[in-house]
C-alpha positions as CSV (number, residue, x, y, z in Angstrom):
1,X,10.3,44.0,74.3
2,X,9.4,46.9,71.6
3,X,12.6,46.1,70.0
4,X,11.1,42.5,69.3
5,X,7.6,43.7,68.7
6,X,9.3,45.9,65.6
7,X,11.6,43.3,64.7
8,X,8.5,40.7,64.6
9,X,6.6,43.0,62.5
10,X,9.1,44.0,60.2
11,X,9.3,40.0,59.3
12,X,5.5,40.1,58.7
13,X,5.6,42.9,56.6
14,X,8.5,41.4,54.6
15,X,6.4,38.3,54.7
16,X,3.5,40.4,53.0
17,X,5.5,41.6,50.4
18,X,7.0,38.2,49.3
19,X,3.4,36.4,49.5
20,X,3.4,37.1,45.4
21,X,6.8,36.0,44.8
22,X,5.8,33.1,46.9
23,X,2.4,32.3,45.1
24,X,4.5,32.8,41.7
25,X,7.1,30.3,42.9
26,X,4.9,27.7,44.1
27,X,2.4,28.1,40.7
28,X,6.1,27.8,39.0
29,X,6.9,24.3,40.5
30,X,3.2,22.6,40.2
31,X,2.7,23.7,36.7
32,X,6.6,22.2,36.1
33,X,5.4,19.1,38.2
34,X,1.8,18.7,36.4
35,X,4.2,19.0,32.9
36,X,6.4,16.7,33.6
37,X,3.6,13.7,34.7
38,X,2.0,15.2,31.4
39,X,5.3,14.4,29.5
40,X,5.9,11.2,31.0
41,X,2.5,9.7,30.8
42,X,2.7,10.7,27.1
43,X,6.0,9.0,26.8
44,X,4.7,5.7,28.2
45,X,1.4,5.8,26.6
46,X,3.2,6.4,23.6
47,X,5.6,3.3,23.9
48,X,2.7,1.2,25.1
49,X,1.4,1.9,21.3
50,X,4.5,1.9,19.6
51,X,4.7,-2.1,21.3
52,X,0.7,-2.7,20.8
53,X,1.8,-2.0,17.1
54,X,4.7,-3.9,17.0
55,X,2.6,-7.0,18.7
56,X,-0.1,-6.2,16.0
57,X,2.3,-6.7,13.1
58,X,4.4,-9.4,15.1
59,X,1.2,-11.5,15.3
60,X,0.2,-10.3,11.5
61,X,3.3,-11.9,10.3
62,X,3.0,-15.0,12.0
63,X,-0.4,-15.7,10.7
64,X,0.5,-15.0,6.7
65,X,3.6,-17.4,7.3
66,X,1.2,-19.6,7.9
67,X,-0.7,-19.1,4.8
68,X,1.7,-21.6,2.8
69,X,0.8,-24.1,5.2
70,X,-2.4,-23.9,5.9
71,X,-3.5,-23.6,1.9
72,X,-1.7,-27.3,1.5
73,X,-3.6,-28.5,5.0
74,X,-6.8,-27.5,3.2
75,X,-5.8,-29.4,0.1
76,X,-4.8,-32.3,1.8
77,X,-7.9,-32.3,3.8
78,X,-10.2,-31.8,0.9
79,X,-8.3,-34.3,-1.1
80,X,-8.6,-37.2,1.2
81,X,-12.0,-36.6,1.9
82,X,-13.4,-36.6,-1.6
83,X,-11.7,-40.3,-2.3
84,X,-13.6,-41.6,0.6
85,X,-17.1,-39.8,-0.3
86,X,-16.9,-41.1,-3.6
87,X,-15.2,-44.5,-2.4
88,X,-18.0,-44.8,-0.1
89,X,-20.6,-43.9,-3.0
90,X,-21.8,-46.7,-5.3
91,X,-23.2,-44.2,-7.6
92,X,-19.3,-42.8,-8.5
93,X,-18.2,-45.5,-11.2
94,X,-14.5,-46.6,-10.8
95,X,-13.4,-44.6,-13.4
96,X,-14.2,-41.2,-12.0
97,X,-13.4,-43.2,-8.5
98,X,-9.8,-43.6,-10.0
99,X,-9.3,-40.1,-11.8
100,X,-10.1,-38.5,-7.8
101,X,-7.5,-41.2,-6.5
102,X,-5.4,-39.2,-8.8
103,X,-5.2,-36.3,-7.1
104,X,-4.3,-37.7,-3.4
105,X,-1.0,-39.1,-2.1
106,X,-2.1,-42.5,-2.4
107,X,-5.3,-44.7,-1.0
108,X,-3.3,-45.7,2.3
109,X,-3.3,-41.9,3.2
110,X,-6.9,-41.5,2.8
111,X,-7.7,-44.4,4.4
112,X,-5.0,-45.7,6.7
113,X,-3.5,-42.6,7.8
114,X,-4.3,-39.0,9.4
115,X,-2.9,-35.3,8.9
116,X,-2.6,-33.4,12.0
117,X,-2.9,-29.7,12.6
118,X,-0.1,-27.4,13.8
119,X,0.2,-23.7,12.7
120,X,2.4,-21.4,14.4
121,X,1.8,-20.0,17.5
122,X,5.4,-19.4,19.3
123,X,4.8,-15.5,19.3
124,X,0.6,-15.5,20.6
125,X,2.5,-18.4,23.3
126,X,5.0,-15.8,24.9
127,X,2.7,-13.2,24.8
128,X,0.2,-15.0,26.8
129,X,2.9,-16.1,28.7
130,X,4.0,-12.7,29.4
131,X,0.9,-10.7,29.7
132,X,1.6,-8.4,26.7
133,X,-0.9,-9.9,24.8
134,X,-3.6,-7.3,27.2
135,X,-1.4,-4.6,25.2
136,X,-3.4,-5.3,22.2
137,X,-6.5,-2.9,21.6
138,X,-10.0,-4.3,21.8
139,X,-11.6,-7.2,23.0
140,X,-13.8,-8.2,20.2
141,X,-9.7,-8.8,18.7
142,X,-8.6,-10.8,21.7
143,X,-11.8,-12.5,21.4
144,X,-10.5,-13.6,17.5
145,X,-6.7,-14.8,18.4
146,X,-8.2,-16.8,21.6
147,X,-10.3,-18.3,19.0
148,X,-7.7,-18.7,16.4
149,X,-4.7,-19.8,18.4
150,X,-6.3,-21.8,21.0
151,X,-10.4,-23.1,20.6
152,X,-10.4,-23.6,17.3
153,X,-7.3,-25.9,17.3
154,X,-8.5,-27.7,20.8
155,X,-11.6,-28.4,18.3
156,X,-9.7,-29.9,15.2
157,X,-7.8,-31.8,17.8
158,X,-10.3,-33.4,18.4
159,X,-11.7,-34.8,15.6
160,X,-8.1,-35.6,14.2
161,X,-7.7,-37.7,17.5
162,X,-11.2,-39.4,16.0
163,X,-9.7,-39.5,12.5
164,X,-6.4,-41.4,13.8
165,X,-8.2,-43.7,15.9
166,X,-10.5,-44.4,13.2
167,X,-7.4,-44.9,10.9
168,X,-5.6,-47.3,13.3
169,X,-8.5,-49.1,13.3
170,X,-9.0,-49.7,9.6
171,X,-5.7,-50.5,8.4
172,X,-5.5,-53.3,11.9
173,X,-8.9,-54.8,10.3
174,X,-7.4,-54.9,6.6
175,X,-4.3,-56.4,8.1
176,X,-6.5,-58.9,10.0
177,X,-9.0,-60.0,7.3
178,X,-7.5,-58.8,4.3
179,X,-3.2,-59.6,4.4
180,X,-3.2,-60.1,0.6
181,X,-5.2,-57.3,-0.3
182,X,-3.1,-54.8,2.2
183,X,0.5,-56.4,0.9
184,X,-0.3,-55.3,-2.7
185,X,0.5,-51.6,-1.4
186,X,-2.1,-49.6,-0.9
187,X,0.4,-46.5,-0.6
188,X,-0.1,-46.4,-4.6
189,X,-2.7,-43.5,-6.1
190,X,-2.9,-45.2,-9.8
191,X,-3.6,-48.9,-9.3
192,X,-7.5,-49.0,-10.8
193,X,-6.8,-53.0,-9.9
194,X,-6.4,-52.7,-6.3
195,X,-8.9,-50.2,-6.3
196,X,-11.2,-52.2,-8.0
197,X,-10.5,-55.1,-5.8
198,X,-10.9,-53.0,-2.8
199,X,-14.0,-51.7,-3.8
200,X,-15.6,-54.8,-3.9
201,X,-14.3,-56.0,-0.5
202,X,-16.1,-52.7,1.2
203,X,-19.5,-53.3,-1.0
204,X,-19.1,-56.8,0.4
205,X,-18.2,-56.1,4.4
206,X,-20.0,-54.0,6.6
207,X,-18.1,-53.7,9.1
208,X,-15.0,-52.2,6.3
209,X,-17.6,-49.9,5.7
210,X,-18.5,-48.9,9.1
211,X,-15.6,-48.8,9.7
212,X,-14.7,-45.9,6.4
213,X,-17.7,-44.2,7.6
214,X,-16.8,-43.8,10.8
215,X,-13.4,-41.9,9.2
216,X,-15.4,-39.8,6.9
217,X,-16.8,-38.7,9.1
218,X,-14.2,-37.9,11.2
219,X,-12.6,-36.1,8.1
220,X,-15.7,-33.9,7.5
221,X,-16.1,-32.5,10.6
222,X,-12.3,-31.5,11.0
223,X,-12.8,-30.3,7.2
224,X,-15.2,-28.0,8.6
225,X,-13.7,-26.8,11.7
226,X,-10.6,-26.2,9.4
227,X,-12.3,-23.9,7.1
228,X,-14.4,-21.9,10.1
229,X,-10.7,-21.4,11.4
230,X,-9.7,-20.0,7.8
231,X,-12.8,-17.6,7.6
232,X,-11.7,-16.1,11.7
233,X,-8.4,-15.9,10.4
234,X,-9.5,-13.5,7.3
235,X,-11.9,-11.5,9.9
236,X,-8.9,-10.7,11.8
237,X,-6.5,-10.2,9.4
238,X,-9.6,-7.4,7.9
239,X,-10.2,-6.1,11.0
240,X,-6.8,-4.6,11.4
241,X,-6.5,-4.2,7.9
242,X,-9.8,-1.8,8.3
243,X,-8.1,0.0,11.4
244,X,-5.1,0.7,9.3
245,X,-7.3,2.6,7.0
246,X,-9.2,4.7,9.8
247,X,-5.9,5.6,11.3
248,X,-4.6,6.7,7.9
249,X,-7.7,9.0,7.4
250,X,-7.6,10.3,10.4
251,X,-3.9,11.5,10.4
C-alpha cells in the first residue's frame, strides 16, 4: 500500500513538473490552429476578390462590346423618329421633310417597320444563374446591372411591342386603302414624289394619321427609355471606374 502511495505521488509530482511543457504544447497547437484558419480564410477571401474582380471586368467588357451596337440603336432610333415628327408636322415644308428622309433607311422603316432591342447579356445570365453575381461588391452596383440587364429592357420591350403593333397596323391600312400608293415602294429614302403624294394622303385621312401618331409615339417613349438606359450604363461603368482610382490611392 506505501509502495502505491509513493508510486502515485511520484506520477503527480512528474505531473507538476510537465504542467509547463504541457501548457507550452497546447498554446503551440491553438496558435498553429488559430494560423492556419487565419491563412485559409485569407486564401478564400482573397480568391473570392480575385473572382469579384474578374466578374467586374467580365461584365465591364460585355457592356463596351456593346457600345458599337447600341450607338447604331440610338441612331436608328433617333432617325426614324425625326421623319415621323416632321412627317407628322405641317409646318416642315417637303423639302426639309425630304432632306431628313435622307438620313433614314427608307420611309417603309420609319413607318411600316420596328427595330427591336437586344444587347448582350449571356455573362450577367450565368451569373444570375449561378449565384456569383452576390460576389460582386455593393448593392447600390447590383441595384444598376438589375436595372441595366433586366428592367430597363422589360421597359423598351414594351413599347417596341407598341411600336410593332402600331407598325403592322399601318402598313395593313396602306395596303387596304392605299394598294397603288404602297406598290410604288415605299422602302425608297429619295423619292420627294411618293413622299409628296404620301403626304397629302395623311393631311387628308385621319385615321392614317392616328394611326402615325399612335407609332410616334410609340417611338418616343422607347427613344426615351433607350437613352435613360445609356445614362445607367455610363453611371456604372463611372462607378467602377471611380473605385479603380480609390483602390489605386490607397495601395
Amino acid at each position: 500500500m506505501i509502495h502505491l502511495l509513493r508510486e502515485w505521488w511520484f506520477k503527480i509530482d512528474q505531473v507538476k513538473k510537465n504542467i509547463p511543457r504541457y501548457i507550452i504544447e497546447f498554446v503551440v497547437i491553438v496558435f498553429s490552429i488559430s494560423i492556419s484558419f487565419f491563412l485559409e480564410n485569407r486564401r478564400i477571401e482573397n480568391e473570392t476578390k480575385n473572382r469579384g474582380q474578374l466578374i467586374k471586368m467580365n461584365l465591364i467588357n460585355e457592356l463596351n462590346n456593346a457600345s458599337e451596337y447600341l450607338q447604331s440603336r440610338e441612331k436608328a432610333y433617333a432617325i426614324d423618329l425625326d421623319f415621323l415628327n416632321a412627317l407628322l408636322d405641317k409646318k416642315v415644308d417637303i423639302d426639309s421633310l425630304f432632306t431628313i428622309g435622307l438620313s433614314g433607311a427608307g420611309y417603309y422603316n420609319s413607318i411600316c417597320f420596328w427595330r427591336n432591342f437586344n444587347p448582350p447579356k449571356a455573362i450577367y445570365s450565368s451569373l444570375v444563374s449561378d449565384g456569383e453575381i452576390n460576389l460582386i461588391d455593393g448593392i447600390e452596383i447590383k441595384k444598376l446591372l438589375y436595372r441595366i440587364y433586366v428592367l430597363s429592357p422589360e421597359y423598351l420591350n414594351v413599347h417596341i411591342d407598341g411600336d410593332k403593333r402600331a407598325a403592322i397596323a399601318i402598313e395593313s391600312y396602306l395596303i387596304s386603302d392605299y394598294p397603288t400608293l404602297f406598290n410604288k415602294g415605299l422602302v425608297t429614302n429619295d423619292n420627294i414624289g411618293l413622299l409628296k403624294e404620301l403626304r397629302n394622303i395623311l393631311f387628308e385621312d385621319d385615321h392614317l394619321t392616328a394611326l402615325i401618331k399612335r407609332k410616334q409615339l410609340r417611338m418616343d417613349g422607347k427613344l426615351s427609355v433607350f437613352r435613360n438606359y445609356l445614362k445607367l450604363r455610363a453611371s456604372l461603368i463611372n462607378k467602377w471606374d471611380s473605385e479603380e482610382l480609390s483602390d489605386l490611392i490607397i495601395n
